[in-house]
C-alpha positions in Angstrom: 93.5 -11.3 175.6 94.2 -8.1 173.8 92.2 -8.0 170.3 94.8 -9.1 167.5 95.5 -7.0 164.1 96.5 -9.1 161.0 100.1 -8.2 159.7 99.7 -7.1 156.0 101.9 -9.6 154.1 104.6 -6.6 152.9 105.1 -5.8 156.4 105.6 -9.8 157.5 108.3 -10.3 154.1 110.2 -7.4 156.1 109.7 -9.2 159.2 110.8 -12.4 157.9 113.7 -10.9 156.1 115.4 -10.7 159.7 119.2 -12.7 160.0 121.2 -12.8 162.6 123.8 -11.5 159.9 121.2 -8.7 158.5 118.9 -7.2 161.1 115.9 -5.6 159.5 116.0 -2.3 161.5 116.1 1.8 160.1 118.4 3.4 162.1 118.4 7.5 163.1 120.6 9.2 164.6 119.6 12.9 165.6 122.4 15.2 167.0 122.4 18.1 169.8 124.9 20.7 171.2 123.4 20.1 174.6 121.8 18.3 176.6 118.0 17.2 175.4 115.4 16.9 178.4 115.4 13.6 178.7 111.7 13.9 181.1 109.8 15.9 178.4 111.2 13.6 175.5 109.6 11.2 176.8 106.6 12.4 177.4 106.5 13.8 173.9 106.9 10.2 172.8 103.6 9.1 175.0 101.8 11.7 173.5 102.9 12.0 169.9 104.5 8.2 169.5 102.3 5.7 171.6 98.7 7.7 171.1 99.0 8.3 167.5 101.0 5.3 166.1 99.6 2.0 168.0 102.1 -0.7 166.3 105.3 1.3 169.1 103.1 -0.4 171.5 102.1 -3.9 169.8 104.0 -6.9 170.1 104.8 -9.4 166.9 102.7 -12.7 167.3 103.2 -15.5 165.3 101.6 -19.0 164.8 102.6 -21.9 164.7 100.5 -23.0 162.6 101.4 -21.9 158.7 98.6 -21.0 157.5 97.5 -18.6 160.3 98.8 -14.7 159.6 101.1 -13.2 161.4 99.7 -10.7 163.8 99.9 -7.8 165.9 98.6 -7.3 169.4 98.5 -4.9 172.2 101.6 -5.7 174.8 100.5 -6.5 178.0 103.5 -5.6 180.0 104.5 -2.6 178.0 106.2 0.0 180.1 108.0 2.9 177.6 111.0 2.8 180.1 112.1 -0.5 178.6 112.4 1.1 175.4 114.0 4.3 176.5 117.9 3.7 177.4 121.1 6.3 178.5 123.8 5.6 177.6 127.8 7.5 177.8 129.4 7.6 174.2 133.7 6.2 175.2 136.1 9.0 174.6 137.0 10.9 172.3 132.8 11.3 171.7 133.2 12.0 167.9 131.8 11.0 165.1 133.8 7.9 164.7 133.0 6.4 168.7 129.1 7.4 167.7 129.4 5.4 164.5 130.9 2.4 166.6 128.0 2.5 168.4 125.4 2.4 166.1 127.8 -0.3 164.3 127.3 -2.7 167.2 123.3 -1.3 167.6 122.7 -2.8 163.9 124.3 -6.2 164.8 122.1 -6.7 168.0 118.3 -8.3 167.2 115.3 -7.3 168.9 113.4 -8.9 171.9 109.9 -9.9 170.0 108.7 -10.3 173.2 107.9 -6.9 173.2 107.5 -3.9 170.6 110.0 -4.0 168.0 111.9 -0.1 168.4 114.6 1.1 171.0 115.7 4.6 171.9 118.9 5.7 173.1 120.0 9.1 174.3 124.0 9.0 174.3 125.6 11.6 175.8 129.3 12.5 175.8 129.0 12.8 172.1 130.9 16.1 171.3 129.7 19.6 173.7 125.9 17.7 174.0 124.2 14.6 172.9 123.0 12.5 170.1 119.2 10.4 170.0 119.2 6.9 168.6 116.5 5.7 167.5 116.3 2.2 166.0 112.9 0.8 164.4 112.3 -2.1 163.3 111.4 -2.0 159.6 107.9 -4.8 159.9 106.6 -1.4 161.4 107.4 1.4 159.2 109.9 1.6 156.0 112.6 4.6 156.3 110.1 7.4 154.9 107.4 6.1 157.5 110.2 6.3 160.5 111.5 9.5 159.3 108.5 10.3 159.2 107.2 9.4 162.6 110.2 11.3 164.1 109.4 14.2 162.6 106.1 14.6 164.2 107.9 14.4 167.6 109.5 18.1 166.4 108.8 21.1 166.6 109.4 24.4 164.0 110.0 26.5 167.6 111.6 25.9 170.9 108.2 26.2 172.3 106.7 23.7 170.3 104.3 26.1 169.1 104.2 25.3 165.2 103.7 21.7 164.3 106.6 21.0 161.6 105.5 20.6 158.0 105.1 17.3 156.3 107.7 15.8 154.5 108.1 16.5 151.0 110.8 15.6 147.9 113.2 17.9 147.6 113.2 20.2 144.9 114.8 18.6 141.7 114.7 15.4 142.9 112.2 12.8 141.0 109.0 11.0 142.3 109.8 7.6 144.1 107.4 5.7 142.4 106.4 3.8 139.7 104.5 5.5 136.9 101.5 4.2 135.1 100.1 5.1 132.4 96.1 7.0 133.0 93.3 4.9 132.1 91.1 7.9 129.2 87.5 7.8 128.7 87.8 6.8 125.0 88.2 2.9 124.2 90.7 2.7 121.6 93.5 5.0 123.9 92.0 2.8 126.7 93.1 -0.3 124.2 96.7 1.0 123.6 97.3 2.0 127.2 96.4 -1.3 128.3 98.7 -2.8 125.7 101.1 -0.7 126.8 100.7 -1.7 130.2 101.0 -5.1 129.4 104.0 -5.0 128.0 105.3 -2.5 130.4 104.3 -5.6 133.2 105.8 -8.4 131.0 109.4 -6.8 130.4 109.3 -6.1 134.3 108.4 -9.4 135.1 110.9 -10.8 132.5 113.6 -8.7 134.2 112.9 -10.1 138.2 112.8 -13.4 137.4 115.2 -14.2 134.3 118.2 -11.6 135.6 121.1 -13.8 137.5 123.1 -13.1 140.5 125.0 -10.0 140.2 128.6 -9.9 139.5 131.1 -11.6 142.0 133.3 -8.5 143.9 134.5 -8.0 147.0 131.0 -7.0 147.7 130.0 -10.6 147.4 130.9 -13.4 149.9 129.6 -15.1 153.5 128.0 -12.5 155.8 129.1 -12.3 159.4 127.2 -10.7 162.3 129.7 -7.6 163.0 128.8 -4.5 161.2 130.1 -0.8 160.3 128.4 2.5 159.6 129.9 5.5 158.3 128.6 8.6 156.8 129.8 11.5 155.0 130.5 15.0 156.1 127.3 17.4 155.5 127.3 18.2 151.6 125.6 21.0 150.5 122.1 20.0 148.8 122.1 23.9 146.7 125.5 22.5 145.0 123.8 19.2 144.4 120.9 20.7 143.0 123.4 22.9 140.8 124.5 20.1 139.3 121.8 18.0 138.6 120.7 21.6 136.8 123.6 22.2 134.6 123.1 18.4 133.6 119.8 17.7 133.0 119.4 15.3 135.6 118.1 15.3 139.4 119.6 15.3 142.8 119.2 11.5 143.2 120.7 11.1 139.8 123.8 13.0 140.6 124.4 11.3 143.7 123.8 7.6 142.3 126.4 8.5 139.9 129.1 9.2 142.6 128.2 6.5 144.0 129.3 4.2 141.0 132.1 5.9 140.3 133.1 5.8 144.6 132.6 1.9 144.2 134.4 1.6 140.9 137.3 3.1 142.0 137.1 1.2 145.5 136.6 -2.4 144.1 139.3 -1.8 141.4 141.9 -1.3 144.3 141.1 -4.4 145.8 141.4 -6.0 142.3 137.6 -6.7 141.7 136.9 -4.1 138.8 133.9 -5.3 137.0 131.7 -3.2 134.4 128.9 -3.1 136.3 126.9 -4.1 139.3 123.2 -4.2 140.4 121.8 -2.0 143.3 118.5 -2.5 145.0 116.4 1.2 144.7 113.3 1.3 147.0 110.4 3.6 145.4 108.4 5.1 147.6 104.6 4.3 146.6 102.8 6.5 149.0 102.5 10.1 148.9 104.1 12.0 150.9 102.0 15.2 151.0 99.1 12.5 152.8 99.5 11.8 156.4 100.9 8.5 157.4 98.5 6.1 158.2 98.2 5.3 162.1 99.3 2.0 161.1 102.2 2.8 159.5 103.4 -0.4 157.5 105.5 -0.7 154.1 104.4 1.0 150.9 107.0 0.6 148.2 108.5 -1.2 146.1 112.1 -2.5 145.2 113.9 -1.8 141.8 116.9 -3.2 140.3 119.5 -0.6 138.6 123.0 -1.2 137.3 125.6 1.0 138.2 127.6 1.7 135.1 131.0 1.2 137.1 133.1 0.8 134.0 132.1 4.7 133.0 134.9 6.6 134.1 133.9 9.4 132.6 131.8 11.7 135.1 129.5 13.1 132.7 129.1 9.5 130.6 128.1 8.0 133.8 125.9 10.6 134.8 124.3 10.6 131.8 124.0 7.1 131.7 122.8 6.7 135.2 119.9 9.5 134.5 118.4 7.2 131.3 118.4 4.5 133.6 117.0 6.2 136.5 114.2 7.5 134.0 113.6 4.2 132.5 112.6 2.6 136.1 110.5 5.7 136.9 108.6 5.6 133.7 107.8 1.5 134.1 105.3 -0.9 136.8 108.8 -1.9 138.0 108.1 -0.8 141.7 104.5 -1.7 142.1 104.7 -4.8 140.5 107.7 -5.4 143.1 105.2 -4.6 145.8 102.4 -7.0 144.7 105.6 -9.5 144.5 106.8 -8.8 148.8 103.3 -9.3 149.4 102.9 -12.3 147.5 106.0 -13.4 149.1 104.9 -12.3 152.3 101.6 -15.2 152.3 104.2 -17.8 151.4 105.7 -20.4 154.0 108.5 -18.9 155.9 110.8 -21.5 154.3 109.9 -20.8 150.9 109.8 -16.8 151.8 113.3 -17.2 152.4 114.2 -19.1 149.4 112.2 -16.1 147.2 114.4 -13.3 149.2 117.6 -15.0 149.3 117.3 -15.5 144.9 115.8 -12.2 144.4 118.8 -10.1 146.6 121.2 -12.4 145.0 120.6 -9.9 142.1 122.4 -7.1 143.7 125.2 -5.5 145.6 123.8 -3.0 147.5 120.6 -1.2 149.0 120.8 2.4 147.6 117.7 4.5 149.3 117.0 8.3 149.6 115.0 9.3 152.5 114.1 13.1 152.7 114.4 15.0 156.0 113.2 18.5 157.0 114.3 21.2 155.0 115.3 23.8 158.0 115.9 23.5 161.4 113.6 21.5 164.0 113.4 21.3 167.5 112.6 18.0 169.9 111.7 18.5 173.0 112.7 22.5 172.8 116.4 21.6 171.6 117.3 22.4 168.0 118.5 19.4 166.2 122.0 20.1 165.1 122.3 17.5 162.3 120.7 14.2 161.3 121.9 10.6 159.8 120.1 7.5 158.6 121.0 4.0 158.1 118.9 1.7 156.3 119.6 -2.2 156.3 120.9 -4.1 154.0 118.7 -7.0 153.0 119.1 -10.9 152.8 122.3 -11.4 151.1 123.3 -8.1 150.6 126.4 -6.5 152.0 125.6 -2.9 152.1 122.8 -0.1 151.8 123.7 3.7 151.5 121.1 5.9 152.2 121.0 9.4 151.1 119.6 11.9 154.0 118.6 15.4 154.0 118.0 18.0 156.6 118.6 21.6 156.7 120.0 22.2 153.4 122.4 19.7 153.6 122.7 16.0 152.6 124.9 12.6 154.5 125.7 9.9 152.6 125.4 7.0 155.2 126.6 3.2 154.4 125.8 0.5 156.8 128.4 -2.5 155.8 128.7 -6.5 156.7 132.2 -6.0 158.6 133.9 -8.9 157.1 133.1 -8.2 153.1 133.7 -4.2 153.7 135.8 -3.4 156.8 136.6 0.4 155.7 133.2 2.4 154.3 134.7 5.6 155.4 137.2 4.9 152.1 134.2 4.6 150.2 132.4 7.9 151.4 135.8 9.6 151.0 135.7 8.8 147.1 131.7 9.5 147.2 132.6 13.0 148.5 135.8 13.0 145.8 133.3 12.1 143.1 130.4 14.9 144.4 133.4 17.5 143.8 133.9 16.4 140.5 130.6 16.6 139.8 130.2 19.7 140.9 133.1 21.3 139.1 131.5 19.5 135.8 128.1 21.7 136.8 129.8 25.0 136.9 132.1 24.2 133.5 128.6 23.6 132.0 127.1 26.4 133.6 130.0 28.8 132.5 129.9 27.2 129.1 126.1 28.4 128.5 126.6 31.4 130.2 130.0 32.0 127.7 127.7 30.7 124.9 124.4 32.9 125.5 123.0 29.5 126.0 
């Protein structure tokens, strides 16, 4: 028998999180105007997948017993062609039959019989391909599997340069938690530690006093069909233009159209409310440090409210920056962390009972995942564009994740089917809402200018 690995309990909370109505998988979707090789992909993926990352070859073993941890071990009958699939993308081959797809990829579980990722090269989809890659989150959270699919890329056709690790984009804040430094002298020490403490209370006052969120369309019975939609390619320099003029940061300026995309869209279908809660994952591993070989989850889940009923764009901006800097500057997202883990050691009945009152709190999944800043390669074919789909969590309806890659950024929703049949409507006011934003920027921008400012 193969030797076993202990699952860390963060990684088994994701693993338990699994529903048949909310599969816990990260979803990427790499595009191509022609054909990739599928023979040197995959040996690509043996040498830069399977050698450096061992869980893509590990199976999920759990006991029976409760008190024994969950566990990883080396799949005896692992063959990489049972992971690697073709498939032809229906006419017409756009974006919306590739969405479909993926759609129906998100509702289908894994086989834990064997390692818990799938790849699919789908061809038919516009004048080449698209790559779909789906990874189970137990293994990796969406920085980790962005991560791990950027080291199968290349900077050059030849494969020559190794691409450069990932890194936040410029203007956009630290996805993490902030403490305060520990100083040499006692009394400080005292204060910080005081600090601290209260930081720590007012967090842990906030995840386990705050109620379910509000009751909107959002809210209701999840069903096993899903949809996933994504924006047109926005340009990040106008983004950043914004969040400049402002005062506030890339993430900032897109969680505001966000609020003001789903303000507008539950108000048509008569559920206006003032405000509702959005899970935002911090990132609490650094990302210019290589990715352990054992990949795993390293963040931690915060809770921000949406200011909905701001209709003014640069109110709710504002507001959505204080609150954004609020989180950042409290032990919100590592005391979240210790709490998965915790949560992860419990029984899997009571595990569930913990997840399904702590995503009662919110909406929505709202993530940012940073790609590559220029063009890369994979297996000597540039990569035309990229997309992301994270999942949605317990009793949540929807996640949007924001995605970067070549100077441009997606906004991607992945939806129940039943609560939110039309997410394209939403990305359509997200997109609306960006443009607004923007043209706030450069009347800002003008105004200083005007002003000598």
């Amino acid at each position: 028998m193969s030797k076993r690995h202990r699952m860390p309990n963060a990684d088994v909370a994701w693993l338990h999180m699994d529903r048949r109505t909310n599969v816990m998988a990260v979803h990427v979707v790499l595009s191509f105007d022609r054909l990739v090789d599928w023979s040197r992909l995959t040996e690509i993926c043996r040498e830069r997948l399977l050698e450096r990352y061992p869980r893509f070859s590990q199976r999920v073993v759990e006991s029976r017993v409760p008190w024994r941890p969950v566990a990883w071990e080396d799949d005896p009958h692992f063959d990489l062609e049972r992971h690697f699939h073709r498939l032809a993308l229906p006419a017409p081959g756009d974006q919306a039959a590739l969405q479909e797809l993926v759609a129906r990829l998100m509702a289908t579980p894994f086989d834990h019989s064997r390692p818990l990722w799938e790849m699919y090269l789908v061809e038919g989809y516009g004048p080449g391909c698209a790559i779909v890659c789906r990874v189970h989150h137990c293994i990796a959270d969406g920085i980790g599997v962005a991560r791990v699919l950027l080291s199968l890329t290349d900077d050059t056709p030849d494969g020559a340069v190794a691409p450069a690790p990932l890194r936040h984009r410029h203007g956009a804040e630290p996805m993490h938690g902030v403490t305060a430094p520990i100083a040499a002298a006692q009394p400080r020490w005292l204060r910080q530690r005081a600090r601290a403490a209260k930081g720590y209370a007012r967090v842990l006052a906030k995840s386990l006093l705050t109620g379910p969120d509000a009751d909107t369309a959002l809210k209701g019975v999840l069903g096993v069909a899903q949809r996933a939609a994504a924006t047109r390619p926005i340009s990040l320099a106008d983004v950043k233009a914004t969040g400049h003029a402002t005062g506030s940061t890339v993430n900032d300026v897109v969680l505001s159209a966000v609020a003001g995309a789903l303000s507008s869209y539950l108000g048509e279908r008569d559920s206006a409310v003032g405000e509702i809660r959005a899970v935002v994952p911090f990132n609490l591993r650094p990302l210019n440090e290589p990715i352990p070989r054992r990949l795993g989850n390293k963040f931690g889940l915060t809770l921000l409210s949406l200011p909905l009923g701001l209709h003014d764009p640069q109110e709710r901006l504002a507001e959505v920056h204080r609150r954004m800097a609020e989180i950042k500057a409290s032990p919100e997202a590592s005391l979240s962390y210790r709490m998965l883990r915790v949560a992860g050691m419990m029984p899997l009945d009571i595990e569930r009972v913990i997840i399904d009152a702590w995503t009662a709190k919110a909406s929505a999944v709202i993530t940012d995942v940073p790609g590559p800043p220029h063009v890369v390669y994979l297996a000597g074919t540039p990569v035309r564009g990229m997309l992301a789909w994270a999942p949605q969590s317990g009793s949540i309806s929807m996640a949007v994740t924001i995605f970067s890659y070549d100077g441009e950024i997606t906004v991607n929703v992945a939806a129940d089917a039943g609560l939110i049949p039309d997410p394209e409507h939403i990305l359509e006011r997200v997109e609306d809402e960006l443009a607004e934003l923007r043209r706030l920027g450069s009347r800002l921008t003008h105004h200083d200018v005007k002003g000598g400012g």
